[in-house]
C-alpha positions in Angstrom: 173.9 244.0 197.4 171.1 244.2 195.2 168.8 241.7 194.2 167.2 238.8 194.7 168.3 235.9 196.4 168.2 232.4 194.9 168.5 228.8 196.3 168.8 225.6 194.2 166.8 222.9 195.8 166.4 218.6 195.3 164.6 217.9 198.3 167.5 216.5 200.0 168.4 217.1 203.4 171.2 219.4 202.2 169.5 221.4 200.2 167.4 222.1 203.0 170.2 223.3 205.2 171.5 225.3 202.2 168.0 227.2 201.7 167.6 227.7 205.7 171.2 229.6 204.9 169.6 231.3 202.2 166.4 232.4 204.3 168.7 233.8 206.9 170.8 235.8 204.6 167.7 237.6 202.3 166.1 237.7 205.6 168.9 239.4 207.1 169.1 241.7 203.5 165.1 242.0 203.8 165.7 240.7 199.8 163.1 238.3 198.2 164.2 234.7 198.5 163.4 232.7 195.0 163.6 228.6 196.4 164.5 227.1 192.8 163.8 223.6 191.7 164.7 222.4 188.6 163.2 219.3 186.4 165.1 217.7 183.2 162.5 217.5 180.8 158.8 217.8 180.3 157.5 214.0 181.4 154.1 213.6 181.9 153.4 210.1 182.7 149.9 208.3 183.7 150.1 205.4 186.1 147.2 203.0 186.8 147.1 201.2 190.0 143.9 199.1 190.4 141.1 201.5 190.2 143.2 204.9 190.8 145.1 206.8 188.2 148.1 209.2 189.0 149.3 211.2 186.7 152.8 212.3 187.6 153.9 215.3 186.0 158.1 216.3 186.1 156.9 220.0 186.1 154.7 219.8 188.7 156.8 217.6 191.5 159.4 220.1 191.0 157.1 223.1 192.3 155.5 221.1 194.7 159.0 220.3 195.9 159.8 224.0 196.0 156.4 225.3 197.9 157.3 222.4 200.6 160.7 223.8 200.9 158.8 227.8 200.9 156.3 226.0 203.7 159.5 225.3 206.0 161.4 228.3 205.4 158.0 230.5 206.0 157.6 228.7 209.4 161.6 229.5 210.2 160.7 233.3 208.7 157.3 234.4 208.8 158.2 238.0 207.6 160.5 236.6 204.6 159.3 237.6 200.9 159.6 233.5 198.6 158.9 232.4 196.1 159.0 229.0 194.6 159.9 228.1 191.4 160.4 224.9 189.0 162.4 225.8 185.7 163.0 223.6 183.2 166.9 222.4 182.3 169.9 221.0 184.5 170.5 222.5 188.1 173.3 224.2 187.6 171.8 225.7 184.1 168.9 226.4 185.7 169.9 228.2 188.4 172.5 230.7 186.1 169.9 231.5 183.9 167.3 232.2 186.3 169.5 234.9 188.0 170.5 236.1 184.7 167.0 236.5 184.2 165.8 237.8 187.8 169.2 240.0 188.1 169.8 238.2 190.9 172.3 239.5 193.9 173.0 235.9 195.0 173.3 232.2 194.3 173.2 229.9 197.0 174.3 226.1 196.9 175.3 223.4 198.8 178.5 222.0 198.7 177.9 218.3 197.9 179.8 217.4 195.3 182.6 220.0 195.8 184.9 217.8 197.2 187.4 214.6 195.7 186.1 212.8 192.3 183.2 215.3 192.1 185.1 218.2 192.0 186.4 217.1 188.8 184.0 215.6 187.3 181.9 219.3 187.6 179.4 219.1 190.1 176.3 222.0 190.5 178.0 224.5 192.8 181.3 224.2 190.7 179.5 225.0 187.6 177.4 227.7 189.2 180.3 229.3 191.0 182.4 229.7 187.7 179.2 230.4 185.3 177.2 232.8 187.8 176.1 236.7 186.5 176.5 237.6 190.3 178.2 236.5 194.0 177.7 232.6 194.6 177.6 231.5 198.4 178.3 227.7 198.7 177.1 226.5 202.5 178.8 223.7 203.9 176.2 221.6 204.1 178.0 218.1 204.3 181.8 216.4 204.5 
């Protein structure tokens, strides 16, 4: 398989176990590991708390949330080629077109979601597994 491999992130615990899956497996195909995290719109939004101002940006949290998930993987994998990434649109669109884009070998998801009510109601990894340009892995990573 060539390719990059890519991982769809939230910063749940999950996730996490699904991207350690990930590592493991471009590790294992010395293949570049893209740690994807997707935001739903562009919201940039200023908050004032006594003398501080935040400003909280949508875009940003979700690449910050992707170099944290990068940081943990790097300590797991020193020698591992990642790279984070926050793209705009839902997960499971997200993720599709970004390996459409990257000509990505592999998806990787978690399975939350996949099972009872949220099977049919079309959770991420069932839309990415019947959407995908290339091979999905879903990792067990719950139920």
């Amino acid at each position: 398989m060539a390719g990059t491999v890519i991982v769809g992130v939230d910063g749940s615990s999950t996730a996490l176990k699904a991207a350690s899956r990930a590592a493991a497996i471009a590790d294992g195909l010395q293949s570049e590991l893209a740690v994807l995290c997707a935001y739903a719109k562009e919201n940039t939004e200023v908050v004032r708390i006594g003398n501080d101002t935040w400003i909280l940006d949508d875009a940003e949290q979700a690449q910050k949330m992707a170099e944290q998930v990068v940081a943990t993987l790097r300590d797991e994998r020193p020698g591992l080629n990642l790279r984070p990434l926050a793209v705009r649109g839902k997960p499971q669109d997200a993720l599709v077109e970004e390996a459409e884009r990257m000509g990505a070998g592999l998806l990787v998801v978690g399975n939350v979601g996949m099972q009872g009510l949220g099977r049919l109601l079309g959770s991420v990894a069932s839309s990415v597994v019947h959407n995908a340009p290339c091979d999905v892995l879903v990792v067990k990573t719950a139920g």
